[in-house]
Each structure stands twice: as C-alpha cells, then as structure tokens.
N, C-alpha and C positions, 0 to 999 in steps of 0.2 A: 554379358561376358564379351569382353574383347578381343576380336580374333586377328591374327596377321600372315599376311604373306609369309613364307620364311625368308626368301630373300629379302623381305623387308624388315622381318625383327633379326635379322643377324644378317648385316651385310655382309659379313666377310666370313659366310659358313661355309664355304668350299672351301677353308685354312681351319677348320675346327672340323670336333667329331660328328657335327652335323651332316658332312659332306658321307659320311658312311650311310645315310638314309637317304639322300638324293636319288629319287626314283622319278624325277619329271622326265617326261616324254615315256615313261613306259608305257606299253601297251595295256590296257584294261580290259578283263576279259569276266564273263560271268560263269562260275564254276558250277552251275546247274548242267550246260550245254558246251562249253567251250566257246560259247561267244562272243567275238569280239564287240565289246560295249562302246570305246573310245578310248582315248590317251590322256595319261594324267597330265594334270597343264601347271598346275599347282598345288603346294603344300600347306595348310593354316596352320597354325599355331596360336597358343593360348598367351595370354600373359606373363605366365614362367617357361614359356618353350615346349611343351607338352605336343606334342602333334591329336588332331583331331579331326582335319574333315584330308579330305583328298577330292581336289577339284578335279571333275572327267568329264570331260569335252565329248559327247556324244558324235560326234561328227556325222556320216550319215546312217548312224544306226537312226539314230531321232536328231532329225535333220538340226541344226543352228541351235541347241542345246546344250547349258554345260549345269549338270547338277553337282550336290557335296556327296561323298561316301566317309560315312565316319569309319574312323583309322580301326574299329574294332571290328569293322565286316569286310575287312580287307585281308590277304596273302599274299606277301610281295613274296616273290620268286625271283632272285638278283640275275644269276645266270640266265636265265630266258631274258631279262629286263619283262620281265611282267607282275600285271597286278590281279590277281581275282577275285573277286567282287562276288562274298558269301552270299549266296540265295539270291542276285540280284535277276527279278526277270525285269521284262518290257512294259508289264504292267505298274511296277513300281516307279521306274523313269517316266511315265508318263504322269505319276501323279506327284512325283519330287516338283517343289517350286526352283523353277531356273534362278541360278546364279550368276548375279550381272556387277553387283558391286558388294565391296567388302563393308559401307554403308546402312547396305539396306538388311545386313542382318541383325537382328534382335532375335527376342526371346522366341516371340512369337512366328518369327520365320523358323528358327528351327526346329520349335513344338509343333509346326508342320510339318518336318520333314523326319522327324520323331517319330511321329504317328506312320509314317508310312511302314520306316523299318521294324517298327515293332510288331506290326500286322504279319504270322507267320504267311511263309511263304507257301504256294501252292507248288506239289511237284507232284509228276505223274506217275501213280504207283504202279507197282512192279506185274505183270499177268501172270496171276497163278493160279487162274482157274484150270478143271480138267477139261480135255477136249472132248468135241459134241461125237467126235466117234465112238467112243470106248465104252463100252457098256459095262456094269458093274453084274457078274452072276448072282441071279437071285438061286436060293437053296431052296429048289422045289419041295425037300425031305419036311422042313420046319413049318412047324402049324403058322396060319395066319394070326389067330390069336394069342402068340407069344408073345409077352411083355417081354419091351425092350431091357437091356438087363443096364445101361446108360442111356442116358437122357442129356443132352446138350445145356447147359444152366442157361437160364434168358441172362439176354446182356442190361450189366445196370445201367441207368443214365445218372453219370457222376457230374454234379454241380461245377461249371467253369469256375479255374481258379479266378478269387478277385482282381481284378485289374487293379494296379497300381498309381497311386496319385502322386505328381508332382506341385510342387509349390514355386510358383512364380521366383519370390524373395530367397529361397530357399536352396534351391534347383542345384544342384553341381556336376561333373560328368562323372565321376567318381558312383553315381549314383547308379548308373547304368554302362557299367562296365563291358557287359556285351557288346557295348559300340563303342565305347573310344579306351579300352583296355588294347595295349600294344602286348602278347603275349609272345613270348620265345617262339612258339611254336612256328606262327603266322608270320613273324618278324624276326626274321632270322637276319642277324648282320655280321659282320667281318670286320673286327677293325683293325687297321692300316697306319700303323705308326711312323712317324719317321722322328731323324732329330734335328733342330734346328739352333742357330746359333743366337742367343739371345745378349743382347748388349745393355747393361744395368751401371747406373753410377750409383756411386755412393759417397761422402761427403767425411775427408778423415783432417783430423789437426795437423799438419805440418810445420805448424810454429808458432809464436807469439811475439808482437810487438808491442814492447810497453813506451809509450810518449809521456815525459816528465818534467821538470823542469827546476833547477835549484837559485843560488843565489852567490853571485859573487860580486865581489867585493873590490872598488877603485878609487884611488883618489886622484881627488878632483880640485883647481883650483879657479877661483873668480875674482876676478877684478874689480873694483867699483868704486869709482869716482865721486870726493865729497867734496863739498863746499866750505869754507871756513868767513866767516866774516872778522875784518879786523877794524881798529879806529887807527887811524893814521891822523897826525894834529902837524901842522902845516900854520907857520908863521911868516908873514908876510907885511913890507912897508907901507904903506897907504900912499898913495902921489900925493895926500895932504898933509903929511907926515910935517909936525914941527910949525902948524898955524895955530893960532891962536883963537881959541873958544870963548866965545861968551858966556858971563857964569851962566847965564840961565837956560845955555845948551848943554849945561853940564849936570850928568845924575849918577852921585856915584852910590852903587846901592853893596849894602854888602851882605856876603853868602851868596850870590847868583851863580847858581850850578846850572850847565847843561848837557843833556842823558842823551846817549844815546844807543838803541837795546843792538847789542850782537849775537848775531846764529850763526850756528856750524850744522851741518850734516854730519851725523851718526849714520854709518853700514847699519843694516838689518839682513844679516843673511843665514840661510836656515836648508833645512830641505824636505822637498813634499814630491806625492808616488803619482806619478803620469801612467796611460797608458802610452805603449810604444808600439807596436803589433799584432797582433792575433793571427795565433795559427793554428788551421782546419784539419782535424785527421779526419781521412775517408779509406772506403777500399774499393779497389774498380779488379773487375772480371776478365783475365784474360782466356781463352779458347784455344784449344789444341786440341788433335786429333789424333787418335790411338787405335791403330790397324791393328785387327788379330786374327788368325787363321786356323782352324779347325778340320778335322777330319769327320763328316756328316753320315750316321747312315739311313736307310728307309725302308718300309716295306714293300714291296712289289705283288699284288695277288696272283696264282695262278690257278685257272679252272681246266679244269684237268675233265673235257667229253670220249669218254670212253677212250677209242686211242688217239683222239686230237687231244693235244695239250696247247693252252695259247696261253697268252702271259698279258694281263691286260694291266695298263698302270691307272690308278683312282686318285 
C-alpha cells in the first residue's frame, strides 16, 4: 500500500477541505500521563486521501526519533493545537521501528509497528486495598465452628480470545479499524467555508459562414490569323522571243498539264476549363479579456475560552 505525504498528494490542500485537518506542528502528547511525546511533523495519506499514520517526531522525549501513530489511536484537540496519542507509553516508542523515508515502508514495516499497537497497553491500577490500620471486629458471641453462610466462588481461568490473522495479499486498514478508523468523537473538525469567484468558458455559435461559389457568364471574342494560298500565272516575253528553232528542238506534246496543290488555313476554335485560383477557407483565434467583479463572503472561526474570546482566521 502506497503512502503519501499530504502535502505531496495534494499540493494545494491549504485551498481545499483538507486544510481543516492540518494539525502539523501540534504538540503530541500521551493521554495515560499528560505527556509530552513530540510534535506531529507530518501527515500520510493513502492512495484515495484517507489519512492513516501521523508522523511524531520524538524530540527529546526519545532522543533523534521520529515514529508512525495511526490516525485511529490519536485525539486531536484543535483548540489546544494538540494531539493525544491513546495508550501510547515509552515502552511502545521504544520498540516502534524509526521512520526515515516514505521508501522504506512496506508491508512488513508496518506489521511491525502493528504488532506493537496491538499489544494492550500496561496501565497502573487503581489502590483499593484496605489499610493495614483498621481492624475488622471479630464477633466474640459466634461459635468458631460456624459454617460460613457465603463462600467466595474460585475465579475461572477463561481461555484468551484467539488472536486474529492477517494475510499479506489480502490485508486492508479497513480491517482494523481501531487504528486508522477517524471517528467523530476523536476528530472533531470545523469546517470553514468561504466563496470564491470561479471563471469558466464556454463555447456558444455566434454565426455562420457559408463560402460558395456560382457561375457567370461573358462573352468573349478571339482573333486568329489564316493563311490562304493562291496561284497567280504570270506571262512573260523571253529575250529570245521571235528566233528561230530547229525542228529537232521542237516537241510539241499535247495534253501537258501542270498542278499545282493549294492550302488555306481553317480557324479551329472551341473552349476548354483551366484552373484560375484556389481559395483557402480557415479560421484563426482572436483573445480578449473579460473583467468581472463579485461580492465574496467567508467564514472566520471563533473560540470562545471562558471569557477570552479570540477570532482566529484558518
């Protein structure tokens, strides 16, 4: 089982109701004798918060010593700032194992210090014998041989109740209540409210923006430059124009045709979808600050000693 400082499993227990159990530094005192034992130095706590041991710094009752007191043989008394430590004598601190680090406790350290408190305590009984003055009259009048008319019953010898076992795996504190049971009685607290102004966001729709997009419509005009081919036929005098040919330069052939192919350029114009742009919708965070002011109340204790009255704030 896992134990913790309380200022370490709750750092911020002087702002919560933990602060109503803050009893460190009180004076530890053992309610056999009224004597002062040492001052509580520290408070342990469980893994749910639970309180269960009370660190007590021996100081020079038993010198450089600081043992556990589980929270169920303790009575905190807030007005005094004291603690008393049920049944706790000298001989039990002496055989409590010292507490040096919250490390070195296990099971079996504290089935050590189990054992201790479970061992009833010795306390000095009360004198009520008669004193050796006082004689009792014998009744001279009464035979010696008169049967006593009562007879004292011998005392039985009744079998110790069985001691109770614990299981390693098993084990809980729940199980010995006697020691870390916090009862009303013993733990008596006060608690001290006050109010505080708490500041909460919360996340509402203020609007909508819808990004869309449609289609409109323009006309357009394009130009486009063709080419045409033409035959242009061009007659011309020869500088030999009007000499005279030898027949056998001469070949007149008939039908001689000659071709020759023309092209133009035809438009092809049409229309096809481009991208043009892209546009990013995002949304960005602006911050602002919103002041608000309240009227706070609190509780204040006041302990009232006979006719001192003091007002202490917690």
């Amino acid at each position: 089982m896992t134990l913790y400082k309380l200022q370490d499993f709750a750092a911020n227990y002087k702002d919560t109701d933990f602060d109503n159990y803050n009893i460190r530094d009180f004076d530890a005192y053992s309610d056999i004798n009224d004597e002062k034992v040492g001052t509580v130095k520290h408070i342990l706590v469980d893994d749910s918060g639970r309180f269960r041991y009370l660190v007590i710094d021996t100081g020079f009752w038993i010198f450089g010593k600081q043992v556990l007191l589980p929270i169920g043989r303790s009575r905190i008394n807030y007005s005094d700032r004291r603690v008393y430590a049920t049944g706790l004598t000298r001989e039990q601190v002496d055989n409590l194992p010292d507490f040096h680090s919250l490390e070195r406790i296990d099971y079996d350290y504290e089935e050590q210090l189990r054992e201790v408190y479970r061992t009833p305590t010795r306390e000095t009984p009360l004198n009520t014998s008669t004193p050796l003055d006082v004689q009792t009259p014998v009744e001279s009048s009464a035979p010696l041989d008169t049967p006593k008319a009562y007879t004292e019953p011998a005392m039985r010898e009744t079998a110790p109740m069985p001691k109770p076992t614990y299981e390693r795996e098993s084990y809980t504190y729940e199980q010995e209540p006697d020691l870390y049971q916090m009862n009303e009685q013993n733990h008596q607290s006060l608690k001290l409210y006050e109010e505080r102004l708490v500041a909460n966001k919360s996340r509402v729709k203020t609007g909508e923006v819808a990004v869309g997009k449609h289609v409109e419509t323009e006309k357009a005009q394009v130009s486009v430059p063709v080419e045409k081919e033409r035959v242009v036929i061009e007659r011309t005098t020869p500088t030999e124009a009007g000499r005279t040919v030898s027949p056998g330069d001469v070949d007149f052939r008939e039908g001689e045709v000659a071709r020759m192919e023309i092209y133009e350029e035809t438009p092809d114009i049409h229309k096809e979808a481009v991208l043009r742009e892209e546009v990013r919708v995002k949304k960005v965070v602006e911050q602002d600050t919103v002041e608000a002011e309240e009227t706070l109340r609190r509780e204040e204790l006041d302990i009232n000693k006979g006719d001192e009255s003091t007002r202490r704030r917690q």
